[in-house]
gemmi code that builds the backbone of each chain (N, CA, C; Angstrom):
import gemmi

chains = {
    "A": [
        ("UNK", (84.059, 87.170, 190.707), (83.519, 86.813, 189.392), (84.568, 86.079, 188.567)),
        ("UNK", (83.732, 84.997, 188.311), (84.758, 84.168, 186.868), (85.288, 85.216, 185.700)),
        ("UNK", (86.693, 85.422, 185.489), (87.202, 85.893, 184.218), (87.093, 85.624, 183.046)),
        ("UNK", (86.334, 86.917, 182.405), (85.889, 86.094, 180.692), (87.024, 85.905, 180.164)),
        ("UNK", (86.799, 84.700, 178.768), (87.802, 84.197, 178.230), (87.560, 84.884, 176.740)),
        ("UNK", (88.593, 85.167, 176.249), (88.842, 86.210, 175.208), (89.865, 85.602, 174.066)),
        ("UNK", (89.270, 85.010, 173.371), (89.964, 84.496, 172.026), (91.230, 85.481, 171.406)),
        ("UNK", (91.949, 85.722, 170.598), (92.915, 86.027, 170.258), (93.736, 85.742, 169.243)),
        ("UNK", (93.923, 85.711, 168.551), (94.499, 85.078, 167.246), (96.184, 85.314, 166.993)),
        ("UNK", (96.549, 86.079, 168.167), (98.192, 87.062, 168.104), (98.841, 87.023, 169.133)),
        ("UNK", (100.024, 86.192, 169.362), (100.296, 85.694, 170.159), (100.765, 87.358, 170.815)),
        ("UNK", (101.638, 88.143, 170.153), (102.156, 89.660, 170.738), (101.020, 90.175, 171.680)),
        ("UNK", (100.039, 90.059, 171.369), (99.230, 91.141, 171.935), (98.880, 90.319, 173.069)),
        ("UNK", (98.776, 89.325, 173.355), (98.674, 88.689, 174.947), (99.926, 89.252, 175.392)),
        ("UNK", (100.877, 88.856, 174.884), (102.378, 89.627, 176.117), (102.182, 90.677, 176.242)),
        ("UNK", (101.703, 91.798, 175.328), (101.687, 92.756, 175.621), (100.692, 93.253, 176.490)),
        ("UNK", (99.533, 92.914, 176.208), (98.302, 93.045, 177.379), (99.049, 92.574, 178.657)),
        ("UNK", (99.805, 91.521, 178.905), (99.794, 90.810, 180.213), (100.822, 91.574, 180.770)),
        ("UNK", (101.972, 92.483, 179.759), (102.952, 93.294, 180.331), (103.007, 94.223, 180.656)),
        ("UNK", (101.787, 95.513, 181.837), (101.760, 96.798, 181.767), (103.013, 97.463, 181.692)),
        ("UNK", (103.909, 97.316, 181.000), (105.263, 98.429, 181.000), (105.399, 98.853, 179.420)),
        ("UNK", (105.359, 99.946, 179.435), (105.414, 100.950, 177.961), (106.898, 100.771, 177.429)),
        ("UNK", (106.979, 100.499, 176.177), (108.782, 100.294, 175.261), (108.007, 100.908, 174.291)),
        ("UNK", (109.665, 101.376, 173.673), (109.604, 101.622, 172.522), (108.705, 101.126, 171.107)),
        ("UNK", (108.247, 100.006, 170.978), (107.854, 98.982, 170.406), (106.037, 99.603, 170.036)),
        ("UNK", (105.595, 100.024, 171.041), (104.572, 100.175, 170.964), (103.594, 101.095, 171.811)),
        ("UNK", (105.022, 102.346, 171.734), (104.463, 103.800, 171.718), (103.515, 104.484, 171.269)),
        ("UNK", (103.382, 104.015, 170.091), (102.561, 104.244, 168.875), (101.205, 104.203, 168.539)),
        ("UNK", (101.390, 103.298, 169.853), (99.805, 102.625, 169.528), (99.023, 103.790, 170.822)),
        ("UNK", (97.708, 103.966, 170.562), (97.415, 104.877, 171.597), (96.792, 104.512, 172.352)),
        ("UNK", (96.648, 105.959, 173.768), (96.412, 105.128, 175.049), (94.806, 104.783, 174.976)),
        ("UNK", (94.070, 105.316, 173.915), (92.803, 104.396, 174.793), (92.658, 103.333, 174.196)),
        ("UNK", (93.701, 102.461, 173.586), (93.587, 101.045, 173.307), (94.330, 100.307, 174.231)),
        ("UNK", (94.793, 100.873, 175.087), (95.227, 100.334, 176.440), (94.381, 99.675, 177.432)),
        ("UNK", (92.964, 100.159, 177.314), (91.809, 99.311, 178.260), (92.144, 98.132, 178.019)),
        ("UNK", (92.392, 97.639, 177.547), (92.587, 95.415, 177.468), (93.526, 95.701, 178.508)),
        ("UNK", (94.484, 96.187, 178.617), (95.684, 95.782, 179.661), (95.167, 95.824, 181.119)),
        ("UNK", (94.531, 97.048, 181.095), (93.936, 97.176, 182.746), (92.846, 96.348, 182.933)),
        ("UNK", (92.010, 95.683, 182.120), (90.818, 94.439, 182.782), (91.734, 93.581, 182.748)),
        ("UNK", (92.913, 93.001, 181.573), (93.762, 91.937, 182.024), (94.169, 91.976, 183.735)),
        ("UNK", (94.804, 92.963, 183.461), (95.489, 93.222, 185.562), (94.745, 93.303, 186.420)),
        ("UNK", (93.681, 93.900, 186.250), (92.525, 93.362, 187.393), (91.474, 92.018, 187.480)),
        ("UNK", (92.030, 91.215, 186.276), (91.320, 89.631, 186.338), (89.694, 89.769, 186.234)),
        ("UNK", (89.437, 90.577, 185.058), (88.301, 91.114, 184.835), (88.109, 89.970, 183.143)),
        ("UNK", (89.110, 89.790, 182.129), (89.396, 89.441, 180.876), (90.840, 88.146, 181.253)),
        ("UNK", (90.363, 87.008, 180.944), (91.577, 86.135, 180.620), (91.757, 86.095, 179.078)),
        ("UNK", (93.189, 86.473, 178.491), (93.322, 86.228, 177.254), (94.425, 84.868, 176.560)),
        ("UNK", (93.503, 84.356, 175.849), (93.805, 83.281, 174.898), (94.568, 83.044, 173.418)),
        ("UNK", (95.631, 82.485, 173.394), (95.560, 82.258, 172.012), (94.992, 81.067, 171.567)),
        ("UNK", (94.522, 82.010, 169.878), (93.374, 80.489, 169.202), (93.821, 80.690, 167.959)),
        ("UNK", (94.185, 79.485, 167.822), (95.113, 79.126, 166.346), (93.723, 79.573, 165.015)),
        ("UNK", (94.455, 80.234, 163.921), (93.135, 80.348, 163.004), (92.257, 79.185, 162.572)),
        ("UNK", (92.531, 78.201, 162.319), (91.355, 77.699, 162.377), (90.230, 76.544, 163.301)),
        ("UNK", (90.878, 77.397, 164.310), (89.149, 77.515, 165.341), (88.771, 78.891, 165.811)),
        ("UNK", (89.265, 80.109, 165.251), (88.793, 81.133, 165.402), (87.802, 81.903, 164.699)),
        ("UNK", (86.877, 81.675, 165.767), (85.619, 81.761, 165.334), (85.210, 83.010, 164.560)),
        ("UNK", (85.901, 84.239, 165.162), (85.072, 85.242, 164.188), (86.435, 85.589, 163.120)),
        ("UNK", (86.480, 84.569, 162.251), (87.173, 84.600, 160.815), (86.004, 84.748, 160.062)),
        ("UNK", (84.615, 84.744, 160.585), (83.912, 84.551, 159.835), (83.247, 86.020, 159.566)),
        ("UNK", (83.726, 87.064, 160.708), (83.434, 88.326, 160.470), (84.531, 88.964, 159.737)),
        ("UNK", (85.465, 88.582, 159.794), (87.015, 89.431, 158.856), (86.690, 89.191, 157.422)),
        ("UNK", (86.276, 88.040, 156.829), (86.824, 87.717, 155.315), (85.783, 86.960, 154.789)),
        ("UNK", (85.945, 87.078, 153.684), (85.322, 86.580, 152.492), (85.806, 85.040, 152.466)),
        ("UNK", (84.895, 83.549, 153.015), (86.190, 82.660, 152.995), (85.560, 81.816, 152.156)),
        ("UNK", (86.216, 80.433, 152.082), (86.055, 79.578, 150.952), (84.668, 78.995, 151.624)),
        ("UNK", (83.944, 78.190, 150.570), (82.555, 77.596, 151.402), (83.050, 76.512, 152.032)),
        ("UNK", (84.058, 75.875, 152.375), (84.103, 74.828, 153.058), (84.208, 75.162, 154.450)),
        ("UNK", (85.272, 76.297, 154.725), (85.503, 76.995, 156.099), (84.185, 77.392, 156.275)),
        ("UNK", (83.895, 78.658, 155.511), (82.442, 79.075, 155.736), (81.174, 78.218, 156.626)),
        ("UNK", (81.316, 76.678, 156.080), (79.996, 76.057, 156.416), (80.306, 75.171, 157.710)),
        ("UNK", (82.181, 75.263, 157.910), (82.399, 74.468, 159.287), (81.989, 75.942, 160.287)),
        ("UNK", (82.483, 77.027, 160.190), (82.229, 78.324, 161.445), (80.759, 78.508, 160.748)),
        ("UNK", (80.133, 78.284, 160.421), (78.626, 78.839, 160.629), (77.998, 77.332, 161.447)),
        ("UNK", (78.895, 75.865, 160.902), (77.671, 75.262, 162.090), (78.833, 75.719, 163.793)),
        ("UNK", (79.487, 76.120, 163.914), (80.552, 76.338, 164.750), (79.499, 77.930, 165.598)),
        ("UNK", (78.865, 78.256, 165.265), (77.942, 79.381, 165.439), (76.810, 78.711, 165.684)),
        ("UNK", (76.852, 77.478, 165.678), (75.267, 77.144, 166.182), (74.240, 78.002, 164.933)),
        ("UNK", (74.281, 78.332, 163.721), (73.375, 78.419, 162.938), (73.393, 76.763, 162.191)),
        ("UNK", (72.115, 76.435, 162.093), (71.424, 74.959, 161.444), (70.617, 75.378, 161.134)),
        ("UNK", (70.294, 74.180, 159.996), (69.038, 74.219, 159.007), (68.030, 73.795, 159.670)),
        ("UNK", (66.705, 74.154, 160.281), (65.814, 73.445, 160.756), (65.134, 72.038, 160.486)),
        ("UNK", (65.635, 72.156, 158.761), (64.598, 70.778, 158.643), (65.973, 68.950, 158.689)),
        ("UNK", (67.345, 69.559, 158.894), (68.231, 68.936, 159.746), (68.867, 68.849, 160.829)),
        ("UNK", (67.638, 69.102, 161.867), (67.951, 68.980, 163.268), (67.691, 67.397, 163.620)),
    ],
    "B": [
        ("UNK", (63.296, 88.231, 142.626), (64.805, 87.505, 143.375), (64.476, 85.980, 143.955)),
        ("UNK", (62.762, 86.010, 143.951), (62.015, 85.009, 144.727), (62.922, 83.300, 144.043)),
        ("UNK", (62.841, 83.974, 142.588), (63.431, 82.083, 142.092), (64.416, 82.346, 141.368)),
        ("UNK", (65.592, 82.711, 142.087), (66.354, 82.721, 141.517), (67.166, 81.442, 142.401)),
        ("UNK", (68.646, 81.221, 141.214), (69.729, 80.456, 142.012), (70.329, 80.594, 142.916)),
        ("UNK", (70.451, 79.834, 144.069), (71.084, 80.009, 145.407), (72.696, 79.810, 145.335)),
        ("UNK", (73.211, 80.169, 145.941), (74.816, 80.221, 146.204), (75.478, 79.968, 147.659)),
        ("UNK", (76.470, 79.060, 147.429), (76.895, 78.452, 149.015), (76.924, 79.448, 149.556)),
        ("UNK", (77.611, 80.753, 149.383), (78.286, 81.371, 150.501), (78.390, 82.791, 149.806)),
        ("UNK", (77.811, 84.035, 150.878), (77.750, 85.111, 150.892), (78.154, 85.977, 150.130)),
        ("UNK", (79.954, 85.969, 149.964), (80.375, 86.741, 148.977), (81.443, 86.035, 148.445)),
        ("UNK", (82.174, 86.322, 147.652), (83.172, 85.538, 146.774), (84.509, 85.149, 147.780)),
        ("UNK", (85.311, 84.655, 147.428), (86.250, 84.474, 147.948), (87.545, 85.486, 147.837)),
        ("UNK", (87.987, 85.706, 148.986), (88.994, 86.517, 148.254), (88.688, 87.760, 147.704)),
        ("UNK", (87.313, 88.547, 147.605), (86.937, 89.215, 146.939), (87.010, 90.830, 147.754)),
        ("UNK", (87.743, 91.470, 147.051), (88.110, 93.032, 147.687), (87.291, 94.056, 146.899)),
        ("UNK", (86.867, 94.986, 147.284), (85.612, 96.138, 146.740), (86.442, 96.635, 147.352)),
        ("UNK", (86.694, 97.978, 146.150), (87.048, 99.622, 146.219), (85.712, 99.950, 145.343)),
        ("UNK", (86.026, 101.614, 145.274), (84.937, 102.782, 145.270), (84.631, 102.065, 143.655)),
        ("UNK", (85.584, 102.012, 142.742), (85.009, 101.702, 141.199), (84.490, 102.721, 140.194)),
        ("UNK", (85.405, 104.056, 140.837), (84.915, 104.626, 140.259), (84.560, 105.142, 138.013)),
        ("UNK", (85.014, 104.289, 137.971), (85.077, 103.952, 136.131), (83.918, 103.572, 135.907)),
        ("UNK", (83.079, 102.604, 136.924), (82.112, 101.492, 136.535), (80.575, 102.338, 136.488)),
        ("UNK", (79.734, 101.963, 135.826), (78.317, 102.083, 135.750), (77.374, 102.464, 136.722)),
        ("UNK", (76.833, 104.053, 136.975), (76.274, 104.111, 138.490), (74.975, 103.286, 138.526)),
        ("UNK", (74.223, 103.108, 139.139), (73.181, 101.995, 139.828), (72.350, 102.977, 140.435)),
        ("UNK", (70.843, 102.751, 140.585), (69.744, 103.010, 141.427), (70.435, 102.842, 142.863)),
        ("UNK", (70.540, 104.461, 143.389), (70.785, 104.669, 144.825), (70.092, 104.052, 145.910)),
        ("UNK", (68.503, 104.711, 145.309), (67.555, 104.329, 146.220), (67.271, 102.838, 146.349)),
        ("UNK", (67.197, 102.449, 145.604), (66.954, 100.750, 145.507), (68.384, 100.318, 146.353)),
        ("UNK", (69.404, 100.777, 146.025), (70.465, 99.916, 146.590), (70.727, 100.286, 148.038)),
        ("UNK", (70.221, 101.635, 148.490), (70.463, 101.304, 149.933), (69.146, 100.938, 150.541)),
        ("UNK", (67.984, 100.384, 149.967), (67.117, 99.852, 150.475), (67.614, 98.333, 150.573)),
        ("UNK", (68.642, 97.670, 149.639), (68.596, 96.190, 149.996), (69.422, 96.491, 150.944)),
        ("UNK", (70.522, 97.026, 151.266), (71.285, 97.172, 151.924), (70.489, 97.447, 153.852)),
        ("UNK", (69.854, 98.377, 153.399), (69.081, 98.629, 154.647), (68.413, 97.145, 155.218)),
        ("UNK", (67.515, 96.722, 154.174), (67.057, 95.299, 154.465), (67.962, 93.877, 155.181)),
        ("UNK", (68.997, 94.016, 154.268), (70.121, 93.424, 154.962), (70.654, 93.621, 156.402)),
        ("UNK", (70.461, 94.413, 156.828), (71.213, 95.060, 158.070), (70.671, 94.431, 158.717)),
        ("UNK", (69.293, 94.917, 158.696), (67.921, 94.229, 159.698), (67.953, 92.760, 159.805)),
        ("UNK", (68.833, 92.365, 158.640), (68.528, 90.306, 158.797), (70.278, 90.045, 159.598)),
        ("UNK", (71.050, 91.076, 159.362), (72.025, 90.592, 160.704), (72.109, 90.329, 162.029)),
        ("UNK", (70.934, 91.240, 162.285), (70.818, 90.889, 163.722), (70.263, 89.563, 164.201)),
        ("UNK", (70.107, 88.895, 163.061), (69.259, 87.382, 163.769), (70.339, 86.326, 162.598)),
        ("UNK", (71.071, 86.700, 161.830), (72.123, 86.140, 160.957), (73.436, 86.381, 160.709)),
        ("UNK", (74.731, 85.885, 161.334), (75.843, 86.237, 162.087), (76.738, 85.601, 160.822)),
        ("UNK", (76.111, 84.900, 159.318), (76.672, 84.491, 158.668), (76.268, 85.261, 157.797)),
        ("UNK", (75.825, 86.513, 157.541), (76.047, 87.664, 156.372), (76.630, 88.307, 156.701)),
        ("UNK", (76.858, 88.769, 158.190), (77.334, 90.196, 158.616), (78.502, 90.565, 157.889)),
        ("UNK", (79.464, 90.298, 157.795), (80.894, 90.775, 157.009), (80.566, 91.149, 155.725)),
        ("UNK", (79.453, 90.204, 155.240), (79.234, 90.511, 153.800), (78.464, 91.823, 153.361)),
        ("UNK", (77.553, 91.911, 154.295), (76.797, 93.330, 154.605), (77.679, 94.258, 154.481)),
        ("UNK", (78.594, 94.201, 155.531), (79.738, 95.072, 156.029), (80.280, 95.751, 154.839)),
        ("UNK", (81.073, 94.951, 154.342), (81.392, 95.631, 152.979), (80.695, 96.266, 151.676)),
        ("UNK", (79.326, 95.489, 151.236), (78.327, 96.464, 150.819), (78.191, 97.907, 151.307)),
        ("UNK", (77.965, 97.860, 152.610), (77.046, 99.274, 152.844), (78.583, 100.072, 153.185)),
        ("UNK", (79.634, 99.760, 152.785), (80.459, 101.166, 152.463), (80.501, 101.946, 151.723)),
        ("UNK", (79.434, 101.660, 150.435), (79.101, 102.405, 149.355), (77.849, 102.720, 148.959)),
        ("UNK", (77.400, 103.225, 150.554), (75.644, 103.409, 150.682), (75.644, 104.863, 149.289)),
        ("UNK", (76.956, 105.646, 149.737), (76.831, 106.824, 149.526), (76.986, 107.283, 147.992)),
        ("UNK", (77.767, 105.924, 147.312), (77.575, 106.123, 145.462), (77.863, 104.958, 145.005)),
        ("UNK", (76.503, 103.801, 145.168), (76.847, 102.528, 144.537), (77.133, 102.605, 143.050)),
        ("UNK", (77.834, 101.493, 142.341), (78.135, 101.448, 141.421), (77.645, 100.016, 141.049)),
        ("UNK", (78.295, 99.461, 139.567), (77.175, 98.064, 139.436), (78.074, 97.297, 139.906)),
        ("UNK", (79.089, 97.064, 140.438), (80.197, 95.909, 140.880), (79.301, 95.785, 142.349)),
        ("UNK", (78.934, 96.458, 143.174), (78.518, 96.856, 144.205), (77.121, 96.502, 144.576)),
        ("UNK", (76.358, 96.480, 143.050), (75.105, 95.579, 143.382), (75.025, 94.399, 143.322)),
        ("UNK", (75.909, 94.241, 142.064), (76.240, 92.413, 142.335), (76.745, 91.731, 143.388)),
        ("UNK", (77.578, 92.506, 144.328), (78.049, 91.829, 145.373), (76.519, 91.885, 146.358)),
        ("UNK", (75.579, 92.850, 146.394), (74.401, 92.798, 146.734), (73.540, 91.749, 146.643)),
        ("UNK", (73.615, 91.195, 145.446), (72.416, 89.825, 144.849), (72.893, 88.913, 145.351)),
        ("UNK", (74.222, 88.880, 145.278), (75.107, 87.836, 145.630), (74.469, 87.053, 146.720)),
        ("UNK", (74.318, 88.346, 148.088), (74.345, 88.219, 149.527), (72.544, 87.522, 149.270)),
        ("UNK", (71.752, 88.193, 148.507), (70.362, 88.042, 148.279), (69.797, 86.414, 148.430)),
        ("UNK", (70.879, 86.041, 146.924), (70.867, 84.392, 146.235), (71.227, 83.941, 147.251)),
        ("UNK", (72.521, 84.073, 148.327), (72.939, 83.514, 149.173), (71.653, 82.994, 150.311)),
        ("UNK", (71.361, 84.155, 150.476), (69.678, 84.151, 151.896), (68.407, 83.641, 150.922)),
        ("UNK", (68.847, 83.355, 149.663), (67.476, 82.599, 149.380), (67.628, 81.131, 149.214)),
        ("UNK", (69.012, 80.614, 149.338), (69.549, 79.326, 150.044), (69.110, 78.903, 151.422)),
        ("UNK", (69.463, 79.856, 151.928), (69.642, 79.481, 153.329), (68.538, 80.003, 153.923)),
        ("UNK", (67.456, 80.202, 153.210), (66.201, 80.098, 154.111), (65.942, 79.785, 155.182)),
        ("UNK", (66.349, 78.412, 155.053), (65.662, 77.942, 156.542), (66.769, 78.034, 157.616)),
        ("UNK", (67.690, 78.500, 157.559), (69.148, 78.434, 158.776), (68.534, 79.639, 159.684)),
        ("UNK", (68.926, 79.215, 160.618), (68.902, 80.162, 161.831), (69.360, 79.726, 162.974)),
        ("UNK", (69.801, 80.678, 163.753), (70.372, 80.306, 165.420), (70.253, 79.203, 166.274)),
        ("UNK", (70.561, 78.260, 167.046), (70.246, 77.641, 167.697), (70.599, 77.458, 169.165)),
        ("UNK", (69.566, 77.988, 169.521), (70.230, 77.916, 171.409), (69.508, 76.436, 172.066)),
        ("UNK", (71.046, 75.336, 172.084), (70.395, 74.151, 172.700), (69.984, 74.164, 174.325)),
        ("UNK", (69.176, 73.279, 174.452), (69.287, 73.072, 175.897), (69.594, 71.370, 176.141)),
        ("UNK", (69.886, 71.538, 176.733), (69.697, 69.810, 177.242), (70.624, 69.200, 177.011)),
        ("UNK", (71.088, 68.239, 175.861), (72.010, 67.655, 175.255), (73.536, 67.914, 175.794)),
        ("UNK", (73.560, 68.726, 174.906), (75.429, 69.637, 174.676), (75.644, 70.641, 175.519)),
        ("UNK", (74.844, 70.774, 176.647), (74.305, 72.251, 177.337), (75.769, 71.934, 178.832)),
        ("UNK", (76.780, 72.705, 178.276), (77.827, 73.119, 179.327), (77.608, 73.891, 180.494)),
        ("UNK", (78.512, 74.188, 181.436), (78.128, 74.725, 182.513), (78.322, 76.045, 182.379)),
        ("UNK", (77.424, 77.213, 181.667), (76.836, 78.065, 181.448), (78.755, 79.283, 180.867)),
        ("UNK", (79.186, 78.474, 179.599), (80.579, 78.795, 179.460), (80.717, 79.835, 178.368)),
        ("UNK", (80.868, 80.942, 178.705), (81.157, 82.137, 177.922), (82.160, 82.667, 177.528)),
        ("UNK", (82.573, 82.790, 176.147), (84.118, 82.731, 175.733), (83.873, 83.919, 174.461)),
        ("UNK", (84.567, 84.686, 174.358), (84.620, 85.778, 173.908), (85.943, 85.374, 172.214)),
        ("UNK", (85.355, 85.758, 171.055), (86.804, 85.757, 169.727), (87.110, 86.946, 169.212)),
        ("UNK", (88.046, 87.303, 168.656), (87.871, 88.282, 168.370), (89.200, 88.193, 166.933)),
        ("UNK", (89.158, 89.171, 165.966), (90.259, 88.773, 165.133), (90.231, 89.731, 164.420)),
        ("UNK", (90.948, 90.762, 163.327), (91.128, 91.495, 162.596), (91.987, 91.342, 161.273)),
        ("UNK", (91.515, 91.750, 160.281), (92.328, 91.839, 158.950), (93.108, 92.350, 158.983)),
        ("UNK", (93.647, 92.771, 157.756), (94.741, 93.106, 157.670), (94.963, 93.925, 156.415)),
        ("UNK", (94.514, 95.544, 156.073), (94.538, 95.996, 155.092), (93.304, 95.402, 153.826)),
        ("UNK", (92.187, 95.356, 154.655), (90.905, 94.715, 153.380), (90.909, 96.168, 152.709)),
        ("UNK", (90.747, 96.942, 153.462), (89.532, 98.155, 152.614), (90.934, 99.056, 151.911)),
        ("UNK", (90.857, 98.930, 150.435), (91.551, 99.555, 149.674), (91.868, 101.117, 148.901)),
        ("UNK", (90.645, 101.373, 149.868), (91.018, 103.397, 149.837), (91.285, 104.175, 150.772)),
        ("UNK", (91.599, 103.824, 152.104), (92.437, 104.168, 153.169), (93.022, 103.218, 154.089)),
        ("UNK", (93.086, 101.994, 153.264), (93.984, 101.299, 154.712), (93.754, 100.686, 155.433)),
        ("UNK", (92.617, 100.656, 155.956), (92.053, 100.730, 157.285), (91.565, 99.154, 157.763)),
        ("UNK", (91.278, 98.794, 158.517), (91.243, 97.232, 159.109), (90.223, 96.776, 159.491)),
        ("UNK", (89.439, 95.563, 158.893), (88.425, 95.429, 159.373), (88.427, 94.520, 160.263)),
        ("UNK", (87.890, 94.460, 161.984), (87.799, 93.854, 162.709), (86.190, 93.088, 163.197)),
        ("UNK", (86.349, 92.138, 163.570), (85.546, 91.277, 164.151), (85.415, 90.476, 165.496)),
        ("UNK", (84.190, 90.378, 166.316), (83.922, 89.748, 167.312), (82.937, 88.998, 167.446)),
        ("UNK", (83.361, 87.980, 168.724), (81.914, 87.360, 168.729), (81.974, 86.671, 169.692)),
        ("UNK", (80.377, 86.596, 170.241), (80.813, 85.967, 172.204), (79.719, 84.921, 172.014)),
        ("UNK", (80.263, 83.632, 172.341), (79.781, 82.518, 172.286), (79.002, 81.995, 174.177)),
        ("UNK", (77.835, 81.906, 173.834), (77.398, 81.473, 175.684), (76.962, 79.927, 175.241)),
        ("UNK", (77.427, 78.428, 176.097), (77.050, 77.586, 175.897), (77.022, 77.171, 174.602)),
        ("UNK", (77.911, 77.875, 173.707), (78.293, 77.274, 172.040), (77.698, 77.865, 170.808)),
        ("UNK", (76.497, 78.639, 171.767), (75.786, 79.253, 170.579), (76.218, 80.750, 170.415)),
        ("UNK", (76.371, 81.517, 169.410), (76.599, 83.122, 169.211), (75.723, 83.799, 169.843)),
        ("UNK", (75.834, 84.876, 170.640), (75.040, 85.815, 171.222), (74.557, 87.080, 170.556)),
        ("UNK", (76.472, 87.821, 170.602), (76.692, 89.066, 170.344), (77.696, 89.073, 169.640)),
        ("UNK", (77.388, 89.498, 168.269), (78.627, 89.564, 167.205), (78.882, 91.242, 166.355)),
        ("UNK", (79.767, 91.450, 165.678), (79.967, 92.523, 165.198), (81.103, 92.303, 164.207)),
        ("UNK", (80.639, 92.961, 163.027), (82.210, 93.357, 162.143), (82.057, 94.806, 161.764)),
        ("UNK", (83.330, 95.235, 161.994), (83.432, 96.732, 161.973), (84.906, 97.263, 161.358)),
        ("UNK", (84.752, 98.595, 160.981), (85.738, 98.726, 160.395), (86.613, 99.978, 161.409)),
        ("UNK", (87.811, 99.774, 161.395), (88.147, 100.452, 162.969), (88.681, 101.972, 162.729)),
        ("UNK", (88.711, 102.695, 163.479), (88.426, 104.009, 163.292), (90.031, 105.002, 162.981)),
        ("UNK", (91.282, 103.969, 162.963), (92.087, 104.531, 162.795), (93.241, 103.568, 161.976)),
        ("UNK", (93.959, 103.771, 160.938), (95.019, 102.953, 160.703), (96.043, 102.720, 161.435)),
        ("UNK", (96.228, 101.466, 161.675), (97.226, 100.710, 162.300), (98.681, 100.408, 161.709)),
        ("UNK", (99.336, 100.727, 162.239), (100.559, 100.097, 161.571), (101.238, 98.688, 161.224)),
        ("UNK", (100.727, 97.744, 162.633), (101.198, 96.413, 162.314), (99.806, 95.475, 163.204)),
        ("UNK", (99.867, 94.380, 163.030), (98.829, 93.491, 162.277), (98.747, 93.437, 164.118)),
        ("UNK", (99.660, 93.348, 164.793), (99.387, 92.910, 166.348), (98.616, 94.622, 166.801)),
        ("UNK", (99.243, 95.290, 166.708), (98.170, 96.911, 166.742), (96.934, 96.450, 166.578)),
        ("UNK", (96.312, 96.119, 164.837), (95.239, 95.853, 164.766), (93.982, 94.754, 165.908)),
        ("UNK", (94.908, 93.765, 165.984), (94.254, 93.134, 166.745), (94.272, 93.561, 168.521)),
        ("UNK", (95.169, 94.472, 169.172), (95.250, 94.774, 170.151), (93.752, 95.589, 170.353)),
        ("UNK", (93.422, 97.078, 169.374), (92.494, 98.003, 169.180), (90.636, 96.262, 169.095)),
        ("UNK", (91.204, 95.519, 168.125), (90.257, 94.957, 168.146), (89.867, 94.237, 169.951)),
        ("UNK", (90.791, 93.803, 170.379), (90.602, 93.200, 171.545), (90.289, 93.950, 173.055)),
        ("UNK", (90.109, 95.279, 172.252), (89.886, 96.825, 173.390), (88.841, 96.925, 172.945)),
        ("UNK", (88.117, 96.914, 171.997), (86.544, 96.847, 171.353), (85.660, 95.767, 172.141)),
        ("UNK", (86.105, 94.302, 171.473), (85.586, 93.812, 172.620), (85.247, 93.526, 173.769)),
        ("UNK", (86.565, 93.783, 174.485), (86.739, 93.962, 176.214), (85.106, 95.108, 176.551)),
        ("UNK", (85.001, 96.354, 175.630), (84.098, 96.976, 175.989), (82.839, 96.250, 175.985)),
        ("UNK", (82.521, 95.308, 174.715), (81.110, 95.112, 174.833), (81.202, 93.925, 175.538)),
        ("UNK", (82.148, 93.174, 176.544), (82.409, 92.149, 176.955), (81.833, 92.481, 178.983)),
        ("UNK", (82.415, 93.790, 178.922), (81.830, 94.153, 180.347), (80.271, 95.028, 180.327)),
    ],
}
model = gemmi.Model(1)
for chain_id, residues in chains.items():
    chain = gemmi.Chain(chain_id)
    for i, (resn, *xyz) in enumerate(residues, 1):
        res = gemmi.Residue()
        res.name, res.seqid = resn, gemmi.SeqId(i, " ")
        for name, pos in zip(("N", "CA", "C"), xyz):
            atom = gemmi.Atom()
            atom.name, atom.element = name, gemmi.Element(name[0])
            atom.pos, atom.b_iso = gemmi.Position(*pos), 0.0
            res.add_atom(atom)
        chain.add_residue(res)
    model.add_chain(chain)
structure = gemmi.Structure()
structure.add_model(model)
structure.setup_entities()
């Protein structure tokens, strides 16, 4: 099976997904947020970085200005019907 | 609400909701009925959801800051009437390419901390399956947040 591709906005958390070895650094964080690492290693999830603005779900985090707003909603494939 | 003024965009900019508790209480019942109503129009509208999101954290004691951000979302969907989804075929139609986003805040919600994350899986360009949620534990640093977010998705991804 083709590996889904998985947007990302943080460059750390790809090294860290792609690095199964536990440091100090990020002990902290707990183990069942560790599942990303093991579909990474079994080529189940390819992960990406995507600079913020083409990341698409900015549009689920924040409150944004209407100009961003109206580029990620046509970026979502939502259109006005009577301008198709 | 039928004629009232429409508004570009969902909720304000920049705009952070805590509890409020000083401010003016509001009709419960009425307010988690728009709220309820709202919910139901996310599933076919991927450009309120966040805005929803933050409303219905105060299903449990709206206040009037809390309904206005309500009308807000209202005026907004009585703009955008006619918008909705579009799954092309034909034209722009790629070789069946599924790409998964995902991204998290960073300290929105201002009475515990806590991070609101977002996803969304694009098939052939159009949105499928989206979600904003608020995550179930505080994070310490902003790559945490987005790690927990990118373990969320991985789930609804397989």
């Amino acid at each position: 099976m083709k590996p889904l591709t998985l947007k990302i906005g943080n460059k750390s958390v790809i090294s860290l997904a792609k690095n199964p070895i536990s440091h100090g650094r990020s002990k902290h964080i707990e183990t069942r947020f560790h599942f990303i690492r093991e579909h990474v290693t079994n080529g189940m999830i390819e992960l990406h970085y995507c600079p913020t603005e083409l990341q698409l779900a900015d549009d689920f985090t924040k409150a944004l200005k209407f100009d961003i707003f109206e580029f990620l909603r046509k970026k979502l494939d939502v259109f006005n019907i009577h301008q198709l | 609400m039928k004629s009232c003024n429409s508004v570009s965009n969902p909720s304000e900019t920049n705009s952070k909701q805590d509890e409020c508790s000083e401010e003016e209480k509001v009709d419960s019942t009425n307010f988690r009925q728009i709220v309820g109503s709202l919910r139901y129009l996310c599933n076919s509208r991927p450009d309120i959801c966040y805005s929803v999101n933050v409303i219905s954290k105060f299903m449990h004691d709206p206040k009037k800051p809390h309904l206005i951000a309500a009308k807000r979302i209202l005026r907004y969907v009585r703009g955008a009437m006619e918008y909705g989804l579009l799954f092309s075929y034909g034209s722009k139609s790629k070789k069946n390419e599924f790409i998964g986003y995902s991204d998290s805040d960073w300290c929105r919600d201002l009475t515990n901390r806590r991070n609101t994350s977002g996803y969304v899986f694009m098939f052939n360009d159009a949105a499928i399956s989206w979600c904003t949620k608020k995550q179930p534990i505080t994070a310490l640093s902003s790559c945490e947040a987005e790690l927990i977010k990118g373990t969320f998705a991985t789930c609804q991804a397989l």
